[in-house]
HTML snippet that shows the backbone in 3Dmol.js (N, CA, C, O; Angstrom):
<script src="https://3Dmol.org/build/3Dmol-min.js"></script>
<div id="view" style="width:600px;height:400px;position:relative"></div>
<script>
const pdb = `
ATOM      1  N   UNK A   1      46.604  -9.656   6.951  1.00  0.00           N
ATOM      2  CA  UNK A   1      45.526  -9.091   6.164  1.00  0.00           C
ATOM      3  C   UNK A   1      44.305  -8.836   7.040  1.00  0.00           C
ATOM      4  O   UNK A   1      43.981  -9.595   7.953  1.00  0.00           O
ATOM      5  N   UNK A   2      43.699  -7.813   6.739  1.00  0.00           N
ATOM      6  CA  UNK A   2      42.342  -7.145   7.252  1.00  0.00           C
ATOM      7  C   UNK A   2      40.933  -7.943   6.791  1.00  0.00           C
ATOM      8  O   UNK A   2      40.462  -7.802   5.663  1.00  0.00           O
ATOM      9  N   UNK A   3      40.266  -8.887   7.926  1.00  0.00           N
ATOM     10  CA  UNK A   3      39.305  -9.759   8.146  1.00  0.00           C
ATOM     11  C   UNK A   3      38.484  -9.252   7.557  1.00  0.00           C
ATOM     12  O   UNK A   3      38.179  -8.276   8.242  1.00  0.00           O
ATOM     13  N   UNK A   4      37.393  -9.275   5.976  1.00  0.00           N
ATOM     14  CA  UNK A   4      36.652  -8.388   5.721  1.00  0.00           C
ATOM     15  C   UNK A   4      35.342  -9.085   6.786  1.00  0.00           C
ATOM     16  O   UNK A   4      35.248 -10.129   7.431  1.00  0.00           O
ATOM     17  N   UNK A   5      34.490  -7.957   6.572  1.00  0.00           N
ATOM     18  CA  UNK A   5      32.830  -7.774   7.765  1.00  0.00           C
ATOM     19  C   UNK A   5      32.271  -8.418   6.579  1.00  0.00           C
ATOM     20  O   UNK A   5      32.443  -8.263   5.370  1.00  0.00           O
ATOM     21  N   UNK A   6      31.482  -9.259   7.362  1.00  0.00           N
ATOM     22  CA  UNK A   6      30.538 -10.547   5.887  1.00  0.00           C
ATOM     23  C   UNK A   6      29.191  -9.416   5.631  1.00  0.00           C
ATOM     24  O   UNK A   6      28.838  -8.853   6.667  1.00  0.00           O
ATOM     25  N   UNK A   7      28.814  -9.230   5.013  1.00  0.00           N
ATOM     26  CA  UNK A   7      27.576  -8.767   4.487  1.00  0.00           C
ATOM     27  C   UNK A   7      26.067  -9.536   4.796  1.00  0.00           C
ATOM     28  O   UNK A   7      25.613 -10.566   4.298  1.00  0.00           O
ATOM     29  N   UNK A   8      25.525  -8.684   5.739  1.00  0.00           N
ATOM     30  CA  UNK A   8      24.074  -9.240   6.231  1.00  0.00           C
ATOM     31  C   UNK A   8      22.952  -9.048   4.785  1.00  0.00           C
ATOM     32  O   UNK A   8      23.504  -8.155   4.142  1.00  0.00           O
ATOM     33  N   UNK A   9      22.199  -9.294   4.330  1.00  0.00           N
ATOM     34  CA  UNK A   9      20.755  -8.829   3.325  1.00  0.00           C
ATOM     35  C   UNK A   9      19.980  -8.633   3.997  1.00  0.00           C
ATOM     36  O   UNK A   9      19.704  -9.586   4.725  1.00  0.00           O
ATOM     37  N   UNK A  10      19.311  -7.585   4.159  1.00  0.00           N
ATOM     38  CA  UNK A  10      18.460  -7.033   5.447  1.00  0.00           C
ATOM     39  C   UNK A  10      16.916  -6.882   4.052  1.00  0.00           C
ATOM     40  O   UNK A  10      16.849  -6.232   3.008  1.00  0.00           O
ATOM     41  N   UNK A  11      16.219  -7.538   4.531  1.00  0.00           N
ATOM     42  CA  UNK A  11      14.795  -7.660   4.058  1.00  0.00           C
ATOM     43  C   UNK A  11      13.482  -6.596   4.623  1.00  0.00           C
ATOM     44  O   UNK A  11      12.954  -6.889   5.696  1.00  0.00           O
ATOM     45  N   UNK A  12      13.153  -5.773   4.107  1.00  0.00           N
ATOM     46  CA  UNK A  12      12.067  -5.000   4.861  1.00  0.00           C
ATOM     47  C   UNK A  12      10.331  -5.134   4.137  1.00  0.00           C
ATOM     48  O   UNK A  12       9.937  -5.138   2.971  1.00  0.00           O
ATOM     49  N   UNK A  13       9.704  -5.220   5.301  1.00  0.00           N
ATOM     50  CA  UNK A  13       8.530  -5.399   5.170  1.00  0.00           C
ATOM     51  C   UNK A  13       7.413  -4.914   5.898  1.00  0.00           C
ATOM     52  O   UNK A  13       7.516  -4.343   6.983  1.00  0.00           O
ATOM     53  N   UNK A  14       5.871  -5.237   5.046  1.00  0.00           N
ATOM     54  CA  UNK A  14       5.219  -3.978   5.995  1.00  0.00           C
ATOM     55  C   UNK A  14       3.802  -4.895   6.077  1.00  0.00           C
ATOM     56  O   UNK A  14       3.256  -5.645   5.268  1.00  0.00           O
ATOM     57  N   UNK A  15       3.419  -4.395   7.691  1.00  0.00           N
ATOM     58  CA  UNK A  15       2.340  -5.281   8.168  1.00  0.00           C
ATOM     59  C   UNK A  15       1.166  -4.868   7.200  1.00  0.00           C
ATOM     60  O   UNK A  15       0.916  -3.688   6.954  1.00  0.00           O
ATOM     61  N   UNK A  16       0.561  -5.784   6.743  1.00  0.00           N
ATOM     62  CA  UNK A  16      -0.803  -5.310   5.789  1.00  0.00           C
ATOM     63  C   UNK A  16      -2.057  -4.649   6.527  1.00  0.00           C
ATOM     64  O   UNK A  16      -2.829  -3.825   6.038  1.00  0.00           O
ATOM     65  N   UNK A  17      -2.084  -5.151   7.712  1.00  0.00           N
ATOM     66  CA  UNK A  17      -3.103  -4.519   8.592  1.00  0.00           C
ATOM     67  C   UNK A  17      -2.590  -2.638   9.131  1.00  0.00           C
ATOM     68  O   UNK A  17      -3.076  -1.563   8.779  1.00  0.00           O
ATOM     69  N   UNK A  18      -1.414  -2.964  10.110  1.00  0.00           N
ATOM     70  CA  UNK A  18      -1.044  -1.306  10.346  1.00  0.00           C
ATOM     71  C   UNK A  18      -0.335  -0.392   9.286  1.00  0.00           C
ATOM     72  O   UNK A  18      -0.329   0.838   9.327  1.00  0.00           O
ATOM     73  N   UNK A  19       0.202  -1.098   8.425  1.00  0.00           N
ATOM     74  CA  UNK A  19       1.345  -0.303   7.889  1.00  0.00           C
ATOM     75  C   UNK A  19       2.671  -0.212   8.177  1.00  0.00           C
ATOM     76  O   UNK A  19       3.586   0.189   7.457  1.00  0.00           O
ATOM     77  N   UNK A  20       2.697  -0.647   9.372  1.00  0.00           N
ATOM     78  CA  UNK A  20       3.668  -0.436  10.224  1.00  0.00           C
ATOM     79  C   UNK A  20       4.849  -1.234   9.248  1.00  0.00           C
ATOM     80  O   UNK A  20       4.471  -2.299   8.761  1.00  0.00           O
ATOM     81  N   UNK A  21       6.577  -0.682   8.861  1.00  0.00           N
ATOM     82  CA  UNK A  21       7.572  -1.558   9.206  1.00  0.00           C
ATOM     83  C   UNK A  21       8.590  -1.688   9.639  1.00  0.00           C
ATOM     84  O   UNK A  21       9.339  -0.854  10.147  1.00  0.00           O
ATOM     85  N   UNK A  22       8.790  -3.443   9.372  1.00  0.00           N
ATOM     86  CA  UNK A  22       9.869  -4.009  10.167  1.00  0.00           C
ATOM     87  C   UNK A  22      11.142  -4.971   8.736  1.00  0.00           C
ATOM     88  O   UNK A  22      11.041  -5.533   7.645  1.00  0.00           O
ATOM     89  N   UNK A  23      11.845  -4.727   9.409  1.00  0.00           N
ATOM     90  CA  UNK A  23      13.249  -5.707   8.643  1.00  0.00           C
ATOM     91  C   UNK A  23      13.423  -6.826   9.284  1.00  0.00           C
ATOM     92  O   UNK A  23      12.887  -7.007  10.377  1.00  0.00           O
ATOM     93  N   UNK A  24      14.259  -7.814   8.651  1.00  0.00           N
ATOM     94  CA  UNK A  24      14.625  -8.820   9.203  1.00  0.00           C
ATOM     95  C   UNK A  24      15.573  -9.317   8.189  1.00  0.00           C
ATOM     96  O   UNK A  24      15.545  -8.978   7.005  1.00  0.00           O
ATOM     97  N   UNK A  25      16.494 -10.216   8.766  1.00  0.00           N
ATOM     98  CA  UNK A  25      17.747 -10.286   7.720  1.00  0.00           C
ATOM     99  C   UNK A  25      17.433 -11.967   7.136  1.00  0.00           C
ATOM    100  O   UNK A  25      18.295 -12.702   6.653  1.00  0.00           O
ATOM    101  N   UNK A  26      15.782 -12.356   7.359  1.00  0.00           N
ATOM    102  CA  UNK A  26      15.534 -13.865   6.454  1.00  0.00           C
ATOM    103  C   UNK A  26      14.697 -13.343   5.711  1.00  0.00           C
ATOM    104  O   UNK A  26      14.004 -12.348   5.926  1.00  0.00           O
ATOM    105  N   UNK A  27      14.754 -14.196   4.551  1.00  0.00           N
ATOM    106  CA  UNK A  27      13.534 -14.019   3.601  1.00  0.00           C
ATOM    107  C   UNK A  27      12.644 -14.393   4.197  1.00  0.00           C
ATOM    108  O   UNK A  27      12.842 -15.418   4.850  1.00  0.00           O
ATOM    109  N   UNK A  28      11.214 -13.733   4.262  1.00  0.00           N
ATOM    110  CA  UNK A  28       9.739 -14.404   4.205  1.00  0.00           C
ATOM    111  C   UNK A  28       9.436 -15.314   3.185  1.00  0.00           C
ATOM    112  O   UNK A  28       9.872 -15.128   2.049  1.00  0.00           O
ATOM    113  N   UNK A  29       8.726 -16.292   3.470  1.00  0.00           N
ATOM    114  CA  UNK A  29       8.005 -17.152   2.370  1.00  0.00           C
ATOM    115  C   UNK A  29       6.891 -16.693   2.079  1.00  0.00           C
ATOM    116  O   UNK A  29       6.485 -16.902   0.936  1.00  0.00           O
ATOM    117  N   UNK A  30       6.263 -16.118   2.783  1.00  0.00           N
ATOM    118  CA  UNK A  30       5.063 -15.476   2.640  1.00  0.00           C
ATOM    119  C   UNK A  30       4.974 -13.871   3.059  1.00  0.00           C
ATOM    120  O   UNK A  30       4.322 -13.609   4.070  1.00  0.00           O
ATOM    121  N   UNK A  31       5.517 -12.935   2.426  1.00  0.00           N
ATOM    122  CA  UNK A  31       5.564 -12.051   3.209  1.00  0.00           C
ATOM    123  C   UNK A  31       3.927 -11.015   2.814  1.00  0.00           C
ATOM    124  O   UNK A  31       3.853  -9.801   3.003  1.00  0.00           O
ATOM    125  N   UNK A  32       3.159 -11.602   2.439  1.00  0.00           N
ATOM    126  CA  UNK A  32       1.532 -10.754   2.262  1.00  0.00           C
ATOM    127  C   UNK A  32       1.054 -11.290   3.796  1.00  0.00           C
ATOM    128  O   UNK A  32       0.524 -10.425   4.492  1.00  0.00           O
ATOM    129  N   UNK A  33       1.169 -12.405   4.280  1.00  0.00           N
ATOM    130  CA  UNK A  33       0.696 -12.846   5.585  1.00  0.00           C
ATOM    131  C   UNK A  33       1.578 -12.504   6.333  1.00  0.00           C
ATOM    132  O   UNK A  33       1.779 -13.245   7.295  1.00  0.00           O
ATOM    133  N   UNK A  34       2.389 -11.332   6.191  1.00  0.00           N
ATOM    134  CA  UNK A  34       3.011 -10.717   7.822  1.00  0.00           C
ATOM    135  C   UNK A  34       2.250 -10.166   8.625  1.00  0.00           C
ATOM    136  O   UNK A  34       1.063 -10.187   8.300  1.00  0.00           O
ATOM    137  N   UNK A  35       2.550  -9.595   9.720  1.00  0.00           N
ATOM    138  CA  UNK A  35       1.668  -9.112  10.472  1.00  0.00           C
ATOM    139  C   UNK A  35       2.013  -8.367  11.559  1.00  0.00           C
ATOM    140  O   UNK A  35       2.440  -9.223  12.334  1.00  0.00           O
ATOM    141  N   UNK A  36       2.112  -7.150  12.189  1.00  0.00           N
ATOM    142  CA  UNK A  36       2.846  -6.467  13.469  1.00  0.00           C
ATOM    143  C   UNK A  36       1.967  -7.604  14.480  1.00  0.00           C
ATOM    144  O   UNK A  36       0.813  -7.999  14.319  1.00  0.00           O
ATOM    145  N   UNK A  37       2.821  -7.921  15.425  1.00  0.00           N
ATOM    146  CA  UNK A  37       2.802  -8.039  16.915  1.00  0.00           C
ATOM    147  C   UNK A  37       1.526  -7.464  17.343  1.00  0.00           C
ATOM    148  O   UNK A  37       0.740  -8.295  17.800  1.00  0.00           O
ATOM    149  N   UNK A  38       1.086  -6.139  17.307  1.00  0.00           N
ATOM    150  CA  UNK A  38      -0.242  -5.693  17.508  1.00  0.00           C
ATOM    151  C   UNK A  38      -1.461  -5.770  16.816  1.00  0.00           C
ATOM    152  O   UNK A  38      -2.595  -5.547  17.240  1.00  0.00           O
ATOM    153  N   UNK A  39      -1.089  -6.110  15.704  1.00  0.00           N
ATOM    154  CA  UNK A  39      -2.223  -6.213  14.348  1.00  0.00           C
ATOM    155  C   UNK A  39      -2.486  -7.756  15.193  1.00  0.00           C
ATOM    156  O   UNK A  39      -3.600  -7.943  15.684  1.00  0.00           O
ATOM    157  N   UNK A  40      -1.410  -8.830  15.329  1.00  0.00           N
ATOM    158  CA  UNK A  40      -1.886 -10.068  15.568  1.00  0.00           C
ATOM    159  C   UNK A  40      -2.842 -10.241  16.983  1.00  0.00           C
ATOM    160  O   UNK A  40      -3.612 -11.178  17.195  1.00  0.00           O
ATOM    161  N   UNK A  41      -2.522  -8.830  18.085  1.00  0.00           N
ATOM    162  CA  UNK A  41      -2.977  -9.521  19.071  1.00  0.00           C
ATOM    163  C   UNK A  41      -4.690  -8.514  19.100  1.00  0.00           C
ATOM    164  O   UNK A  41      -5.570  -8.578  19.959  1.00  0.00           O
ATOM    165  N   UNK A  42      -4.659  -7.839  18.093  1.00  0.00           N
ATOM    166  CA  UNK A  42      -5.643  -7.118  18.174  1.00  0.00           C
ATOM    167  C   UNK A  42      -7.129  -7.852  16.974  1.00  0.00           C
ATOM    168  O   UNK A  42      -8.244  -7.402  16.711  1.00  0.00           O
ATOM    169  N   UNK A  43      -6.601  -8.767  16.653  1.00  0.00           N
ATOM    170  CA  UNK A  43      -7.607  -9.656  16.103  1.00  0.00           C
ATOM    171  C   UNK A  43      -7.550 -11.113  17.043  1.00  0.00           C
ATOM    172  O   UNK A  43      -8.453 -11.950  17.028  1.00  0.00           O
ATOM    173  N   UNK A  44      -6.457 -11.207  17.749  1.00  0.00           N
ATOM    174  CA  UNK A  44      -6.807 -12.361  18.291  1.00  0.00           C
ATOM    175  C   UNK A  44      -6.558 -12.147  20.389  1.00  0.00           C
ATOM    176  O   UNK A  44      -5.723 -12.502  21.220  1.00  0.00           O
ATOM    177  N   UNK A  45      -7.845 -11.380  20.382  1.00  0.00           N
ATOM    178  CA  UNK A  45      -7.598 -11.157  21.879  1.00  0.00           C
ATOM    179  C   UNK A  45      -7.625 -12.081  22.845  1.00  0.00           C
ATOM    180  O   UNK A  45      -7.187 -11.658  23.916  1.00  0.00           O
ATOM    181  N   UNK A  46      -8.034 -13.345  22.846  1.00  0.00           N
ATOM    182  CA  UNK A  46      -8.261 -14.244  23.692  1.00  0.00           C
ATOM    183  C   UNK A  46      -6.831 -14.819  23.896  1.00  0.00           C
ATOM    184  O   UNK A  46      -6.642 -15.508  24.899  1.00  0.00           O
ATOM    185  N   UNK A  47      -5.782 -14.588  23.007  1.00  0.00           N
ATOM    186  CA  UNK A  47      -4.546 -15.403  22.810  1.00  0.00           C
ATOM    187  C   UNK A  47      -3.257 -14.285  23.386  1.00  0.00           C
ATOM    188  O   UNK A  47      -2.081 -14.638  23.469  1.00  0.00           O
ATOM    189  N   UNK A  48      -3.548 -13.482  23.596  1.00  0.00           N
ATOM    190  CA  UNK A  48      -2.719 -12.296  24.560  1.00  0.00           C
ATOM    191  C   UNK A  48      -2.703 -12.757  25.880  1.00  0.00           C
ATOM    192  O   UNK A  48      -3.696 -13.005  26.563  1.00  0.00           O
ATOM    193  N   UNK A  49      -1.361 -12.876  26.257  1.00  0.00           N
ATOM    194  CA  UNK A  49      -0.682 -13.614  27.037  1.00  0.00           C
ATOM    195  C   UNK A  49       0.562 -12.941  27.673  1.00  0.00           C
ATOM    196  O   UNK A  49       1.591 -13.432  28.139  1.00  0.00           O
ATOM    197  N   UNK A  50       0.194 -11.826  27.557  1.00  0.00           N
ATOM    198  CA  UNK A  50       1.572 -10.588  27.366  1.00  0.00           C
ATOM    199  C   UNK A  50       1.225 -10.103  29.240  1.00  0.00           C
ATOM    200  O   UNK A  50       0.219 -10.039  29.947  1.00  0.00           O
ATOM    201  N   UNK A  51       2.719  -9.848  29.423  1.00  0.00           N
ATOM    202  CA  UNK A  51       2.315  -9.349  31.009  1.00  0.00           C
ATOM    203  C   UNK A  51       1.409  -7.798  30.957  1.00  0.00           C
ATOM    204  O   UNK A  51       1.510  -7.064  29.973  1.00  0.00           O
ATOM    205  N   UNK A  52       0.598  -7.464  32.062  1.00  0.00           N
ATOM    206  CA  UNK A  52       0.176  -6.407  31.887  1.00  0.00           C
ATOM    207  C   UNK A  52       1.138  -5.206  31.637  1.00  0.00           C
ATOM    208  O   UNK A  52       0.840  -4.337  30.818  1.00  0.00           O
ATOM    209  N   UNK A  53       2.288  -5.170  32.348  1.00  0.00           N
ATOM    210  CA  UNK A  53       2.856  -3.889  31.969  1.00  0.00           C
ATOM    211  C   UNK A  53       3.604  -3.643  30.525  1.00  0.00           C
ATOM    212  O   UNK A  53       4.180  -2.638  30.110  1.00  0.00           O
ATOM    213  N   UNK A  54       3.367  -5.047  29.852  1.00  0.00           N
ATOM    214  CA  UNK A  54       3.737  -4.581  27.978  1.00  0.00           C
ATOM    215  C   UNK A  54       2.530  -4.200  27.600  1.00  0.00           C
ATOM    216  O   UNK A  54       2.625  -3.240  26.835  1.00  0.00           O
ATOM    217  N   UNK A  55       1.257  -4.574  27.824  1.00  0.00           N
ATOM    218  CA  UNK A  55      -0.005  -3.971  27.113  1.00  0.00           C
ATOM    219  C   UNK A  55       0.071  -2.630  27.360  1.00  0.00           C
ATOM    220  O   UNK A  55       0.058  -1.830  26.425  1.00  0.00           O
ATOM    221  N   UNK A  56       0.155  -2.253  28.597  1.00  0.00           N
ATOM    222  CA  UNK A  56       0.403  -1.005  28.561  1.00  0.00           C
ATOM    223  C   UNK A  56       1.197   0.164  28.568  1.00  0.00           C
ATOM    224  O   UNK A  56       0.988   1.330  28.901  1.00  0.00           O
ATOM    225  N   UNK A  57       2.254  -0.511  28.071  1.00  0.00           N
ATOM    226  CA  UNK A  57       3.277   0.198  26.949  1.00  0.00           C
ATOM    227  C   UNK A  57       3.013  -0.087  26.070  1.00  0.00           C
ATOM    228  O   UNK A  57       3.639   0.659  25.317  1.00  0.00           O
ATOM    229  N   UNK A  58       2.244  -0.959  25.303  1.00  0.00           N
ATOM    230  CA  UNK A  58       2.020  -1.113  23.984  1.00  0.00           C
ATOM    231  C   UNK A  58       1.015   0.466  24.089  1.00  0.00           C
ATOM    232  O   UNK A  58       1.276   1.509  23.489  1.00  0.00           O
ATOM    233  N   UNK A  59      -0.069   0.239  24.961  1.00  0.00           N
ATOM    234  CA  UNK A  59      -1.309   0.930  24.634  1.00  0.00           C
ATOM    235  C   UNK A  59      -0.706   2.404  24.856  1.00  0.00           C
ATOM    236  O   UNK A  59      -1.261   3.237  24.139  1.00  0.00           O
ATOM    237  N   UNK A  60       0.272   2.897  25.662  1.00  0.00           N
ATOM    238  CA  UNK A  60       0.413   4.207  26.050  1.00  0.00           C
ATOM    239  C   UNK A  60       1.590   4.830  24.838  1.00  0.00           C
ATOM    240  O   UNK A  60       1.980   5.992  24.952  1.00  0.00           O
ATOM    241  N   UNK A  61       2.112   3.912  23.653  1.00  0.00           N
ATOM    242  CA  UNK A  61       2.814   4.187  22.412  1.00  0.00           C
ATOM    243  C   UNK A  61       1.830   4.369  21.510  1.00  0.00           C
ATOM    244  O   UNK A  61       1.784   5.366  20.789  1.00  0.00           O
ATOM    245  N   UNK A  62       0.953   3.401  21.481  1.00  0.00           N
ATOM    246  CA  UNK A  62       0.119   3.959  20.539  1.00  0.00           C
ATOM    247  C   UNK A  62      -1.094   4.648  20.736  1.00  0.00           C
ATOM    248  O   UNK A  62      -2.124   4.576  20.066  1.00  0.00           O
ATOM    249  N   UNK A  63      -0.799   5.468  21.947  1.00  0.00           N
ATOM    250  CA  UNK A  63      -1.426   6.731  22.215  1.00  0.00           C
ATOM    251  C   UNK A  63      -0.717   8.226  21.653  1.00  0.00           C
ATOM    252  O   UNK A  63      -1.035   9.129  20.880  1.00  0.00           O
ATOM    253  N   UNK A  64      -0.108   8.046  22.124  1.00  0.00           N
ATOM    254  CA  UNK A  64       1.292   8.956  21.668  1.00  0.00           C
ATOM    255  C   UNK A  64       1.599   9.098  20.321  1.00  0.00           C
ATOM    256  O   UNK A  64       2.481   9.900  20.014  1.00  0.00           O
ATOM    257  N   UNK A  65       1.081   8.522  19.549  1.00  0.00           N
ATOM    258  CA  UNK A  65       1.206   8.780  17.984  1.00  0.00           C
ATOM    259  C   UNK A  65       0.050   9.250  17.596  1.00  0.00           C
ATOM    260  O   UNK A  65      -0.133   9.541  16.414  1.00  0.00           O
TER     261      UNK A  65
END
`;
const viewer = $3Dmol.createViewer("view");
viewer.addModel(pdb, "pdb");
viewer.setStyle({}, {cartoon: {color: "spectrum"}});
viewer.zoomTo();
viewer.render();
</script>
């Protein structure tokens, strides 16, 4: 017999600050306090810790839009 493929629940959600979204296959417990990756580091600049050449792929993507 043919192994059935288990079924993922894919959850989608949207950062309250950009708009931006993203999925993920767990529930949030809180999903009003999500947040993009950039929304977080763009209120909390002192805590960016990211090598320079992701900032600036971050910064040269969201030029480009």
């Amino acid at each position: 017999m043919a192994r059935r493929k288990s079924f993922k629940k894919i959850y989608r959600y949207q950062c309250t600050m950009t708009e931006e979204e993203f999925k993920t296959t767990r529930e949030a417990p809180n999903p009003d306090d999500l947040m993009s990756v950039k929304a977080y580091y763009d209120m909390h600049p002192e805590e960016d810790d990211r090598p320079e050449d992701i900032k600036k792929q971050f910064e040269e993507d969201s030029n480009s839009l």
